[in-house]
N, C-alpha and C positions, 0 to 999 in steps of 0.2 A: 504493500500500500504506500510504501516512502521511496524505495530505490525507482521503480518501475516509474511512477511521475516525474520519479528526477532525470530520468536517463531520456523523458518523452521531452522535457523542458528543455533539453539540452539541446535536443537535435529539432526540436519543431521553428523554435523562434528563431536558429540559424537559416533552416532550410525556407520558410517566408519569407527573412527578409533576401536570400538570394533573388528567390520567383520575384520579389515586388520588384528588385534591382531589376531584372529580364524583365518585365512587364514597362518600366521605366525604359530602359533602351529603345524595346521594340516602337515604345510613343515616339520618342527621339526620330526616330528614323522616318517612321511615314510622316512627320509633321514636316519634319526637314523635305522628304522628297514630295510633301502636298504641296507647301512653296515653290522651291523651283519649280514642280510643273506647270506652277498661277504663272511663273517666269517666263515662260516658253508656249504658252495658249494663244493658237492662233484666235482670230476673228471672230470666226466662223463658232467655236468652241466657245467665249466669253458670249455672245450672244443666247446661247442657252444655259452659262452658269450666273446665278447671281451670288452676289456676296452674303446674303443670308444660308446659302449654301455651303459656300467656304469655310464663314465663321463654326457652321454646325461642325463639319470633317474635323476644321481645329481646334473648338469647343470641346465637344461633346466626342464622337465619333472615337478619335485616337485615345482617348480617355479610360476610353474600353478596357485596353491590353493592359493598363496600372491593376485593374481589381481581379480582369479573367484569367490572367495566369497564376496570379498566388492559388486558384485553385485547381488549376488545369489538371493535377496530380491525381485531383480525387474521383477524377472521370474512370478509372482504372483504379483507385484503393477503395473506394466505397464499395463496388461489388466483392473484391478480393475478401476485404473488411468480410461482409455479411456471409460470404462464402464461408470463413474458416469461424466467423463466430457461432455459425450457426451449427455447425461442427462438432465445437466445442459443447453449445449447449446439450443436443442430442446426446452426448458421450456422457458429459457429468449430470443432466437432469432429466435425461428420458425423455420420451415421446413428448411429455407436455407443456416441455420447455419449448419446443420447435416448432410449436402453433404461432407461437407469437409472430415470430420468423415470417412464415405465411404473410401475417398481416401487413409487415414492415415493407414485403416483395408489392403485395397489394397497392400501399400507399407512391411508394416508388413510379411503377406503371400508371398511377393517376397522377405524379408530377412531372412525369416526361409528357403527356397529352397537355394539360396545363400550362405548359412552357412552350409546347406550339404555338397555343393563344397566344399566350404574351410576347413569342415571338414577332407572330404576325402583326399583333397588337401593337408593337416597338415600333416596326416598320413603318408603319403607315402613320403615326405617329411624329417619326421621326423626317418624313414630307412635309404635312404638314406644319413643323418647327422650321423646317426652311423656309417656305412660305412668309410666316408670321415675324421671322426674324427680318424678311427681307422688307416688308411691307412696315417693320421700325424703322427698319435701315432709311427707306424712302421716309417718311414720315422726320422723323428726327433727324436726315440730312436736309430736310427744306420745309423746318420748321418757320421760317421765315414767311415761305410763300405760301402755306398752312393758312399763318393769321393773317395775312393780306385777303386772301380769296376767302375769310373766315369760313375754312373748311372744316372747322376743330369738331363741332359737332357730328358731322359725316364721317370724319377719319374715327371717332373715337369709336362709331358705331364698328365702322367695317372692324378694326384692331379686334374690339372685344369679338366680334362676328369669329375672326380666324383663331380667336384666342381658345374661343367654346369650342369652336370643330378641334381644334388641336385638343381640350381637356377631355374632349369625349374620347380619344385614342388612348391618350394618357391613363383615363380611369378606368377603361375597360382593361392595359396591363396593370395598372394597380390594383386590380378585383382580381386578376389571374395570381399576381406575388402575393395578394394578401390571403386568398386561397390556401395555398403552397406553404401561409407563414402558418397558416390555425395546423393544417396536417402536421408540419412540424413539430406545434407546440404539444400537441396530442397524442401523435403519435405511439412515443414513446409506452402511453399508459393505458392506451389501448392495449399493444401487446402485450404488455405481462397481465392486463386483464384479462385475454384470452387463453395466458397460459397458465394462469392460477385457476378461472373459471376449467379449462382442459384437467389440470391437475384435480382440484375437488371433486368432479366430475366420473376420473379414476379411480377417485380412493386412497390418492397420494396426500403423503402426510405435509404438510404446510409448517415448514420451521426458516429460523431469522437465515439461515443457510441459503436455505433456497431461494427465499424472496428477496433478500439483500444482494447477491451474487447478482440473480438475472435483471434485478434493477438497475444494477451498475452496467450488467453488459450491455442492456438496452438504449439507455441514456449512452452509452459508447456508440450504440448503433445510430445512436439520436444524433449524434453528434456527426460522427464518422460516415456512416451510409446513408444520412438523409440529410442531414442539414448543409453540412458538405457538398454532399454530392450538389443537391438541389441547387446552392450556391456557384456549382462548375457548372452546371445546366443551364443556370440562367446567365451565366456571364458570358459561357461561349456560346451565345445563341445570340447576343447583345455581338460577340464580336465579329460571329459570322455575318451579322447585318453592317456592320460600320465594315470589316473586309471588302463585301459587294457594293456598298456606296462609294468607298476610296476606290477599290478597282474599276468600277464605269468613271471616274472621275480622271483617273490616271492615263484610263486609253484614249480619252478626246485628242484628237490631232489637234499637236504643236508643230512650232514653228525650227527651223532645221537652220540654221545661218551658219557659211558655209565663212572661212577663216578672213576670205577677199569680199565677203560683202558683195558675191555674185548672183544671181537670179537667174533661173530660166536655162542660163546659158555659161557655158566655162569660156566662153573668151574674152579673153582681158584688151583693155585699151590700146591701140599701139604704143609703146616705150611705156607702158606701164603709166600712161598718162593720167591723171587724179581729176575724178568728175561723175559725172551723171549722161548717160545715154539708153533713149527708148527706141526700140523698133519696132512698130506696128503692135503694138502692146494692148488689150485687151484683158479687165480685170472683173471681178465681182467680190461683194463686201464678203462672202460664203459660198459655197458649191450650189446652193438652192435659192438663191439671191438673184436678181438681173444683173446687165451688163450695165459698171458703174464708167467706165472708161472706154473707149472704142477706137481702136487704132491709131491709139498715141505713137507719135514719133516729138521726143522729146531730147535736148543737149544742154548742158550746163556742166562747163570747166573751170579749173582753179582760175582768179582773178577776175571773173563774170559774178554780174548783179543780177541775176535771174527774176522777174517780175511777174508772178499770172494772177491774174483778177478774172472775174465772171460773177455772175448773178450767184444766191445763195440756192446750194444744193447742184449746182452744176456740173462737181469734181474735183475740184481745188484740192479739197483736202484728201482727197482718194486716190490725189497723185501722188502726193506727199504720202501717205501710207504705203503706196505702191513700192516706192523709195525704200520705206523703213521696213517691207518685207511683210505688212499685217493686213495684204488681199491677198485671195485666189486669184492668182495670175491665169487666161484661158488662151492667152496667144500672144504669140511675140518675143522679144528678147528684151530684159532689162539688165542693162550692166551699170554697176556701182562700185565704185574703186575709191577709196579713202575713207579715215574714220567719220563717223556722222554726229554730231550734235541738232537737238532739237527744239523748239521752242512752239509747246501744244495752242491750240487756239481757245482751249478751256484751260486757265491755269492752273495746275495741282502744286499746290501748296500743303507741306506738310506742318504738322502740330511741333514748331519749333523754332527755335528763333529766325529773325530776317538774314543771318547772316549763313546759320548752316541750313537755310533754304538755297542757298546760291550756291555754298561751296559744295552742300551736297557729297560729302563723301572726298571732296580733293584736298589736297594739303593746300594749306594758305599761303599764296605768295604776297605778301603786304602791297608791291607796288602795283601788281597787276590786278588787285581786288579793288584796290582805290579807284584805279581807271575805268575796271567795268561799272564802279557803281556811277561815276560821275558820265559816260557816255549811255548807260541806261537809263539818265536823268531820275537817280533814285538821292540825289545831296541834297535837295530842298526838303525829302523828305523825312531821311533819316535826320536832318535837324529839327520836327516840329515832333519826333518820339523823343519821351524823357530817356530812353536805355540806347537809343541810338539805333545799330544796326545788331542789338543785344536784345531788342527788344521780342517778345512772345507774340507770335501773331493768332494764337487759338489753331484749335481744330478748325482745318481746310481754310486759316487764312481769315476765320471772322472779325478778325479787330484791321482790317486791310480796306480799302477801299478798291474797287474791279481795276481802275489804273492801275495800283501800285502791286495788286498780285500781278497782273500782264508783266509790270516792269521787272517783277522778283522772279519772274519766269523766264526771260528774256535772258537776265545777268546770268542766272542757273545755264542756260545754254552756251550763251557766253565767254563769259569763264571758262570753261572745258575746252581744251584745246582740239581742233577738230580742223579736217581738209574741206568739210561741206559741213554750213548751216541750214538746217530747212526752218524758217519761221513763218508759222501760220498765223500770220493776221495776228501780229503781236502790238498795233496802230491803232487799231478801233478802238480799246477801252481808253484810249490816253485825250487830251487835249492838242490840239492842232499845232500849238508850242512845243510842247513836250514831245510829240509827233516829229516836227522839224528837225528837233534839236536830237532825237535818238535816229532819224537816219540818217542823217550828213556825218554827226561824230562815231556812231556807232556801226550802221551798217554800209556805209560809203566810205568813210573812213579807218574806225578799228581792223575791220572785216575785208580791208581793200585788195589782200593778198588770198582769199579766199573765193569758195565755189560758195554764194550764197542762193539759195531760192526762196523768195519773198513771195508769200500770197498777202495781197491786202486788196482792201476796197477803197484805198486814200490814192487817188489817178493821180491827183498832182505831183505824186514820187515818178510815175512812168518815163518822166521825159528824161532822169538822170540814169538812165541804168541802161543794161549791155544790150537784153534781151525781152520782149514783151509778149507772153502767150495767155490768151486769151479762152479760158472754159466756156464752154457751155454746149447744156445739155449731153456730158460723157466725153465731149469730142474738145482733141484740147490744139488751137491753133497759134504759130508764132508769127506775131507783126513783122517783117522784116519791113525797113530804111522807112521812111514816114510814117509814123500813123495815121491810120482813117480816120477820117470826118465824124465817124459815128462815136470814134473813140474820145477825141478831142473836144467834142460837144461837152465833153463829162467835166472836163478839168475846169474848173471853175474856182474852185479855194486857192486862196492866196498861200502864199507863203512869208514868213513874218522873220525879226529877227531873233537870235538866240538870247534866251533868258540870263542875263548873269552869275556868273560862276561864283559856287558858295563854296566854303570848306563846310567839310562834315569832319566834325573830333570823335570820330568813334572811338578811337583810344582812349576818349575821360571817361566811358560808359562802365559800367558794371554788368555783365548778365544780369537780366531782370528774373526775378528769383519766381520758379514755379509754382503755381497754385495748390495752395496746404491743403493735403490730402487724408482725412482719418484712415488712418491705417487698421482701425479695430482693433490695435494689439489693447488697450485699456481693458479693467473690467466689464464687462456686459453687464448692464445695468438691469436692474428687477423690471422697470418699465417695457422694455425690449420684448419679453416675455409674454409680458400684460397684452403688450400690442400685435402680436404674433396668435395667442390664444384668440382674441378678439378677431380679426381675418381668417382664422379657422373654422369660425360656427360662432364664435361666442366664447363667453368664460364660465358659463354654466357646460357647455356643450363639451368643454375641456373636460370640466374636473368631473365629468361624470364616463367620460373617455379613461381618464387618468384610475375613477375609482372600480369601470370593469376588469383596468388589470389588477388593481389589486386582490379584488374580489379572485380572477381567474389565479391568479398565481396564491392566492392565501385555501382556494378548493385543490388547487394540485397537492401543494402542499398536507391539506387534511386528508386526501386519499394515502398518503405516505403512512402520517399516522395510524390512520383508518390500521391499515394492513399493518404494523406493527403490534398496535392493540389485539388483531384478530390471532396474529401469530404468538402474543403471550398468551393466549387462553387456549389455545390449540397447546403449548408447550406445557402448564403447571400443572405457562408455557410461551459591394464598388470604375499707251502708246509710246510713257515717258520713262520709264526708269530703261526701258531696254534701248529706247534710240540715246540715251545719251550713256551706254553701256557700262552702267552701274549695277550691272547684277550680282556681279563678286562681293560688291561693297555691300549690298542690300542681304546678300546670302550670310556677309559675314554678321553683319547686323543680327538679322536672324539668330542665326549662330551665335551669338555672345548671348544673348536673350534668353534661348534655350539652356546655355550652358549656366547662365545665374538662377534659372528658373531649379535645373536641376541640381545642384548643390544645395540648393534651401530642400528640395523634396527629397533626394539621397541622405541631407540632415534627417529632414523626421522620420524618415522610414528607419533613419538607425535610431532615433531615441527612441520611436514609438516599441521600435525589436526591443529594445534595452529595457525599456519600461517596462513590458509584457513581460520581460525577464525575469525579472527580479520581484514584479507582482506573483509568477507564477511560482517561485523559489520561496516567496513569505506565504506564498497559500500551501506547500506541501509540508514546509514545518510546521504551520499551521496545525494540518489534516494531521501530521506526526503526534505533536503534543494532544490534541484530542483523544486518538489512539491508545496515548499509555497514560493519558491520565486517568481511564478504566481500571490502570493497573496498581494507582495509590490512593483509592475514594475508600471513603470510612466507609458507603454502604453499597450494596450490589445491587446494581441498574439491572431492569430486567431486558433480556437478552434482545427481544424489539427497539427496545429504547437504544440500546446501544450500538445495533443495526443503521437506526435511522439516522442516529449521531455522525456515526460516519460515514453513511451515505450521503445526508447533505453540505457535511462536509468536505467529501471529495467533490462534488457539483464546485462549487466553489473556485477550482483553479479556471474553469470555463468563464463561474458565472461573473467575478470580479475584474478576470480584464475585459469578458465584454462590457462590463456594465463601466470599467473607465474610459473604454477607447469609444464607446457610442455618447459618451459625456465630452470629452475632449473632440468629437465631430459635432455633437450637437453646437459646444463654445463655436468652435470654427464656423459653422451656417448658419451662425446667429449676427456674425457680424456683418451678412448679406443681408439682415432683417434688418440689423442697424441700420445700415447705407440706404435703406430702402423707404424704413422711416422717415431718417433725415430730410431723402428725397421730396417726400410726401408733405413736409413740411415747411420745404420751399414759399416764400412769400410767393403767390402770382400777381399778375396784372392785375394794379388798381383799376376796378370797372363800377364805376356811378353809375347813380340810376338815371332812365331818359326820361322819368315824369317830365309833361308839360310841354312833347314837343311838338311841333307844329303839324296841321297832318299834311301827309305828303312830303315831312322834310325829305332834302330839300329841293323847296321848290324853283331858286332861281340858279344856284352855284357859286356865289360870292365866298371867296376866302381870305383872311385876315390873319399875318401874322403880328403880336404884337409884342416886342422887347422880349423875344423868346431867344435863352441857352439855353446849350444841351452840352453835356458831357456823358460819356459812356461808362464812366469809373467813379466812385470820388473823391480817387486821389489824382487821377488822369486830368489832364488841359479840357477847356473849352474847343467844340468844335462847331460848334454855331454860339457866336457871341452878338446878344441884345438884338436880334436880326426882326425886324420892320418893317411892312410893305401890307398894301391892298391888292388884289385882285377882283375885277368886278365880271360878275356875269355873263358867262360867255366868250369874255376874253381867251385870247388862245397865247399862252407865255410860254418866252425859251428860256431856259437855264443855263448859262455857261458857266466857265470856269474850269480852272486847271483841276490834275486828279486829285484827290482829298482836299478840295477849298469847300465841299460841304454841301454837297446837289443834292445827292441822296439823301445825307441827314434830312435836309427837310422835306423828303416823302417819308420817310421815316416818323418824322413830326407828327405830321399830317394824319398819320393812322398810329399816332400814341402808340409806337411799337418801341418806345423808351419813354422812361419820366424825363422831364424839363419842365423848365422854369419860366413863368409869361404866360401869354395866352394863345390859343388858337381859333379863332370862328369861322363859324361855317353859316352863312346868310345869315349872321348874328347869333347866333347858338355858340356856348364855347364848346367847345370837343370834351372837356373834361367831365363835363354833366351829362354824357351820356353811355352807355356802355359801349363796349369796343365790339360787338356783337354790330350794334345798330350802325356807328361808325365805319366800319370798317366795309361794312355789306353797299355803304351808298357811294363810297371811293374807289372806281376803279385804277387799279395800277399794273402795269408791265413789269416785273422787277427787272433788276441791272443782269441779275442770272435766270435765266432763262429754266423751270423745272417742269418735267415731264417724270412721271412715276411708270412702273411696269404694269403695264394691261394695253387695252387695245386707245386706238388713237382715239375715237367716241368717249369713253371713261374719261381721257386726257383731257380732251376740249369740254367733258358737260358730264362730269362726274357721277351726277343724282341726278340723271333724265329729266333735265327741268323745260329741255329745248329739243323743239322739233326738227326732225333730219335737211327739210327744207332752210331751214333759219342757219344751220352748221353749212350746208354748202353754200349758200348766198356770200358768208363772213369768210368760206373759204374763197372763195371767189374774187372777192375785194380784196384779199390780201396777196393774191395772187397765187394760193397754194390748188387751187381746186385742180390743173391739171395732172399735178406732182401726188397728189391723192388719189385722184383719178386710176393712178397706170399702177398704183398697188394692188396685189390681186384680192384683197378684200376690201379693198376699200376703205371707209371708215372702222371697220371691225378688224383692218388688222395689226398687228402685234405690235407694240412700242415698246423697246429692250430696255434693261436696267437703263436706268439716268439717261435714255432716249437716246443711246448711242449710233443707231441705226437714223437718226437724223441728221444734220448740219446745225451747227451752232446759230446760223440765220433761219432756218424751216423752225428751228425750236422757239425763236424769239418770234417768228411768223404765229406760230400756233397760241403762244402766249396773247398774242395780239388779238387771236379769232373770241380767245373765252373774253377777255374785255370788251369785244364788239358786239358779244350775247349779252352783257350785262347791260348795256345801257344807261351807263349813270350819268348824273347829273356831272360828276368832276372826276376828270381822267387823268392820271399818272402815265406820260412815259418814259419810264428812265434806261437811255439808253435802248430802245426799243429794236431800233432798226440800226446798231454798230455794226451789224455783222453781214448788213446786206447791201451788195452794191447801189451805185445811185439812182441807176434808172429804178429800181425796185421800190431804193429810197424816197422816190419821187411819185410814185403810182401809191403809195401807202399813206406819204402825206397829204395827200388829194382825195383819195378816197376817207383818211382819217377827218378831213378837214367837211367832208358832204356826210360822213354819216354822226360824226359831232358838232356840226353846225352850229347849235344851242348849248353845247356845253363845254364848259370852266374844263382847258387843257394844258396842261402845265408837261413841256418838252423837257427832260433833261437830256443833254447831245454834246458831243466834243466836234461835229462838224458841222459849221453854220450853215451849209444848204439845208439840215434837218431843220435849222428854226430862223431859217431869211424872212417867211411868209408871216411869222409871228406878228400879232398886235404889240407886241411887248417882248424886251431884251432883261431879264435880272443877269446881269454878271455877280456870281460869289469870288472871293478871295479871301484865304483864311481863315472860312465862319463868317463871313461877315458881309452885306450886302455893299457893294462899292459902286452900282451902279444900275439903275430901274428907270426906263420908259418907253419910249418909241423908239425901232432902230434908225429911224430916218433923223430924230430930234441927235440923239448916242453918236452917230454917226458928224454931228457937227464940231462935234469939242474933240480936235485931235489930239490932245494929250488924254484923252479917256480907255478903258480900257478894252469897249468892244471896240474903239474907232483901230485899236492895236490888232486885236484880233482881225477883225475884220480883215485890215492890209498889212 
């Protein structure tokens, strides 16, 4: 009873914590190769992954092999187990010991069926988790465009909607393991039920021998051939499902890049020449996709300014992909020879400072960091941050304004030493200054020794550059010697002079220090608990949870007794990281990540072994001292009693480290209750009430700002200081100003999507007296980022069916997408990919524009609406924007004055602060002014 536990102690908590070490590796390994394969997924393939899917594989999925091999063993000892115990029983208690047996075989066979279920159960489950992970992911990445379009309502419905289908999978595997937990707990007392009831039954005499023996074996059995086992059952059934998810995940066709950066074709440039060459090239986004390209013949060499412009959705950017290897090429040859740098036309910006967003992985060379920040015209701006180019820009860049992420994505490309730059429309989001001043110093300049290809829609750049090809509709043409008439029509914006040179002192900054984050290591507080019991059913519904087990575990226990009693009276008696070829560095990243992750988890797996150790070493001396202290009591314990003494005290070395290590899981998953609470008690949006307002507000569109700041922090600077102006009804006003002088802020204002200070009215109503529900719903706005979520493109443009199919093609129509919808093969019903990847960054800000045109409001936001679409498109939108809001208050925010020539009104911003509001014709007289600057 003392050597035999000590010799199991010895070897058990060694040989788990090896398994949990193997179980740890094996994560290791497919997390590491579920990464690099995200690294290497063609088009074609990220088109049907989403990232709620990813997160699951590296979530949840790899998670698996940590708990299903510590049992793996018992798939193979639990029968051996019950084989040779059962053996034993027969030999030392006769036939009626070996009923029990039976039973135990019985309950077995009903959790192998059982564990099909919750197999299945898992599975479908673990779909739906994708799903609902993905449809946060959308939600929580454009939270933004949520409260503009106040869709909070409708989102919260759908989330809970996919939340309940997903709990309905969930509960029906948790009705299979809770199944599987009661046979477990039962078990046990069932069979020697049956085999004392067999024994009586024979005539066989019932002593502490008998019944204390086959109690122990059973409870062995309980342990070893069922609860074990059951345990191997259900972990490798969990991991044969995450195996079959990673493996379809694994086989999606990736991408092959070949060491020269060749395509299609192994002939390389004559003399090994460094450039870009297409021949008769034909491409598609996917194998089951149309033809995006159509017999491009394309050239661009070292020391060439390469320039293509075309309407939005034409090809632009599907040449550019062609280049970086991420289309189905279907004909032709493309050869590419030298390293590539890239600069995407949606900036990705990572959660990290402005500086290791640039250098991104390269060592810092001081003198050539300074240059690219000052010919990216980023010095004006890293001096109005307090931290400099130290500063945190948030998750995906939120404390950034669209200019200054375009310019941190720019320098990121930049920076990186490269024989070819492709830059896709890295112009749009900036100011016409700032515009200037980054392609004469940056891409005419810096870049002068290089193969650059420039897609923009800013024409006034065409006439200084080598080459001019011209998209549209897939088919891509190059201008040679003149340009045409049709083209030159376009060039209309001026060009201005360069802004004055600032020093930026990054060197006086300090890293701006990371947002303090409870780590949960403190006590868990008794409230935690309270609030946890309460989102379970209740606190009644707890402790009466709480009080069947004690109830169930205080009748196991009296059955013990029971049978001890009976036998003395029987006796007396668990697109951009790889075009700027940062994979190593991303992989290594990874890689450190992993490697920190696993030294804290290799720590607990050996204290938790060490712990279990030595709990299980103070429970067998324990069980020892129990044992012989029978052997010095003044009086003599009857022989039952002393049975059951140490029978449950050999329970014991089981029942105390589970009962520590599910105490020491429960601390750990309490500090996700923590974090969750926290959550929950976030202040939200101050929302008043809209007693008293007028019916039909509003009725005319007048808007009033008055001596309104705003700052985002409140330790942060002012970014709209004491700002002033009327707008009256109807009027149609432009917004200029350089990037961050504070456009946005005040749509932002305008729909109370931050506190500030002042006033805001709206046909004399302040904004503040009404709720952000009622606000929000009469404002229509375009945001500066353009959001489209995954489902069909109908969902996208009219969410909750509020608009009829005729009214969606009309507003397609006018905006000029109807053709482009048209030649999909479902038309409005068909598929829009994660983050509308399957669009163009101008279709996307086109669509945005269609649900504005269903709304109808009295006062329209468009910020930045049309950066991404050339000008003839630009021009067909503002003509049609101008006849189907006719009668209402339109406020343009734009960095190219043809977007807001037509305007009744010019507000120029500079630094938060209004510098300049009226007519452009009056603006236009006082030449020291700043639109009269802009202007010429």
């Amino acid at each position: 009873m003392t050597i035999v536990p000590l010799c199991r102690v010895a070897v058990f908590h060694w040989t788990l914590m090896e398994l949990g070490v193997l179980g740890m590796k094996v994560r290791i390994a497919c997390s590491s190769l579920i990464y690099r394969k995200a690294l290497k997924l063609r088009q074609s393939a990220l088109d049907k992954i989403t990232i709620g899917h990813l997160l699951n594989l590296l979530s949840i999925d790899v998670n698996t092999f940590d708990i299903g091999l510590v049992f793996m063993h018992w798939l193979w000892l639990a029968p051996l187990n019950l084989v040779v115990g059962s053996l034993y029983i027969y030999f030392m208690f006769g036939p009626s010991g070996i009923v029990g047996t039976a039973a135990i075989t019985i309950f077995v066979i009903i959790q192998v069926l059982v564990t099909k279920k919750f197999s299945t159960a898992r599975s479908e489950a673990a779909k739906r988790t994708d799903y609902r992970i993905q449809l946060m992911n959308d939600v929580v990445r454009s939270m933004h465009a949520v409260k503009i379009y106040t869709w909070e309502q409708p989102f919260r419905e759908l989330v809970e909607s996919a939340r309940n289908s997903e709990m309905a999978k969930i509960s029906t595997a948790n009705y299979a393991r809770l199944t599987k937990w009661i046979i477990n707990y039962y078990k046990a007392k069932i069979s020697i039920y049956f085999s004392v009831l067999a024994a009586v039954l024979s005539n066989q005499v019932l002593t502490s021998q008998y019944f204390f023996s086959l109690n122990h074996i059973y409870e062995i059995f309980k342990i070893n051939a069922v609860f074990l086992f059951e345990n191997c059952t259900n972990s490798l059934a969990e991991i044969r499902i995450s195996i079959q998810r990673i493996q379809e995940y694994l086989l999606y066709e990736h991408r092959t890049v070949t060491s020269v950066c060749i395509l299609k074709s192994r002939q390389i440039f004559h003399h090994y020449q460094k450039g870009i060459n297409f021949a008769n090239v034909s491409v598609k986004w996917n194998p089951s996709s149309k033809v995006v390209l159509h017999n491009v013949n394309f050239n661009a060499s070292l020391d060439e300014l390469v320039v293509v412009i075309g309407a939005a959705g034409s090809g632009k950017s599907a040449l550019l992909h062609t280049i970086l290897q991420e289309v189905e090429i279907t004909k032709g040859n493309v050869d590419v020879s030298g390293t590539l740098s890239y600069a995407s036309q949606e900036p990705w910006i990572f959660s990290a400072s402005i500086k290791q967003n640039i250098l991104f992985g390269k060592d810092l060379d001081s003198k050539k960091y300074m240059k690219v920040i000052k010919v990216c015209g980023l010095e004006h701006d890293l001096q109005l941050f307090s931290h400099g180019d130290q500063t945190l820009v948030g998750e995906r860049g939120v404390m950034l304004s669209g200019g200054q992420k375009a310019r941190i994505s720019l320098a990121r490309a930049v920076y990186r030493e490269a024989d070819i730059y492709l830059l896709d429309d890295p112009l749009s989001a900036v100011d016409v200054n700032v515009a200037d001043q980054i392609f004469k110093e940056c891409i005419c300049e810096y870049l002068k020794k290089k193969c650059v290809v420039l897609v923009t829609h800013r024409l006034q750049f065409v006439r200084n550059v080598d080459k001019v090809y011209v998209a549209d509709s897939g088919s891509v043409t190059e201008y040679k010697n003149n340009l045409s008439e049709n083209l030159v029509k376009y060039l209309s914006e001026s060009k201005i002079e360069n802004l004055n040179e600032s020093t930026v002192l990054w060197g006086s900054h300090e890293l701006q220090s990371e947002v303090e984050e409870d780590e949960g290591l403190e006590r868990i507080r008794r409230n935690i608990y309270i609030a946890y019991a309460r989102a379970a059913g209740g606190c009644s519904f707890t402790f009466f949870t709480l009080l069947l087990l004690f109830m169930t575990q205080a009748i196991s226990n009296s059955i013990d007794y029971f049978m001890s009693f009976w036998i003395n009276l029987e006796q007396k008696s668990l697109p951009t990281i790889r075009a700027l070829g940062t994979q190593e560095k991303i992989i290594e990243e990874f890689d450190h990540h992993q490697n920190v992750h696993s030294t804290a988890f290799y720590l607990s797996r050996g204290l938790f072994s060490a712990f279990g150790f030595w709990i299980d070493i103070i429970c067998v001396v324990f069980n020892a001292l129990v044992i012989f202290t029978f052997f010095f009591l003044d009086f003599v314990p009857s022989i039952g009693n002393v049975g059951l003494a140490i029978s449950l005290s050999s329970s014991l070395i089981e029942l105390v480290q589970f009962t520590m290590k599910n105490w020491s899981q429960l601390e750990g998953n309490m500090v996700s209750v923590e974090r969750v609470l926290e959550y929950t008690k976030l202040d939200p949006e101050p929302d008043e009430s809209n007693n008293g307002l007028p019916e039909n507000w509003p009725n005319f569109g007048n808007v009033s700002f008055s001596s309104v700041s705003l700052k985002y922090l409140p330790d942060a600077p002012f970014v709209l200081k004491n700002v002033t102006f009327t707008i009256q009804a109807g009027e149609k006003v432009g917004i200029i100003g350089r990037t961050g002088a504070g456009k946005t802020s005040l749509s932002s204002i305008l729909l109370r999507l931050f506190p500030f200070d002042g006033t805001v009215s709206i046909d004399g109503v302040n904004t503040k007296s009404m709720t952000l529900n009622t606000l929000r719903s009469k404002v229509s706005i375009i945001p500066q980022e353009p959001f489209l979520f995954l489902g069909t493109l109908r969902k996208n443009i009219d969410p909750f069916n509020e608009y009829r199919d005729d009214q969606i093609w009309k507003c397609l129509e006018e905006t000029g997408l109807k053709e482009m919808v048209s030649k999909l093969e479902k038309g409005l019903d068909s598929v829009v990919s994660e983050t509308g990847s399957n669009f163009s960054v101008g279709e996307k800000q086109l669509l945005c524009l269609v649900r504005v045109m269903l709304r109808n409001n009295k006062i329209v936001v468009l910020d930045e609406a049309t950066a991404n679409v050339d000008l003839k498109t630009d021009e067909l939108i503002q003509a049609n924007i101008k006849k189907k809001f006719g009668d209402c208050t339109v406020l343009t925010i734009a960095h190219r004055l043809n977007t807001v020539r037509d305007c009744d009104k010019i507000l120029v911003m500079e630094d938060g602060t209004v510098v300049e509001f009226g007519r452009p014709q009056e603006l236009l007289q006082n030449a020291d002014g700043f639109y009269y600057k802009f202007f010429n």
